[in-house]
N, C-alpha and C positions, 0 to 999 in steps of 0.2 A: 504494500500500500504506500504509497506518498502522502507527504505533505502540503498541502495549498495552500495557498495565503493569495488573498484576491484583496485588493482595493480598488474604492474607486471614488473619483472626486475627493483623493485625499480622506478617506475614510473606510477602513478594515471592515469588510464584510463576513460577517460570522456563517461558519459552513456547518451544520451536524455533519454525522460521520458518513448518510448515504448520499445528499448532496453534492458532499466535497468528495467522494470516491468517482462518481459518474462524472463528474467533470474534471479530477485529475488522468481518469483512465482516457476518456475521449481524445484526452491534451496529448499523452502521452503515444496512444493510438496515431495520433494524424501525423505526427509529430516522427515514428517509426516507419511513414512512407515515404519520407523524405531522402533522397539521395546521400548515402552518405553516412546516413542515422542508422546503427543498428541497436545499441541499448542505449536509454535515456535515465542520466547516472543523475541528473538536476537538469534546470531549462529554467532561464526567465525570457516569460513574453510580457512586451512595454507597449501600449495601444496608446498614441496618443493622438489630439485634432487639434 
């Protein structure tokens, strides 16, 4: 299992454990098709507008 930590607008959004699992695996999923990527040890993704 992984860790998540999501904020936004400068403010830590709290995950229980099945939310924050379904959106760390998804992460780590998409993340595994990428060229290049065979295990994913950590990853920061930064969205900004």
């Amino acid at each position: 299992m992984y860790d998540i930590k999501i904020t936004v607008n400068g403010e830590e959004i709290e995950l229980s454990g099945f939310p924050g699992e379904i959106i760390s695996e998804a992460i780590v999923a998409m993340l595994k098709t990428l060229h290049g990527v065979e295990d994913v040890k950590d990853a920061v993704i930064e969205i900004k507008r």
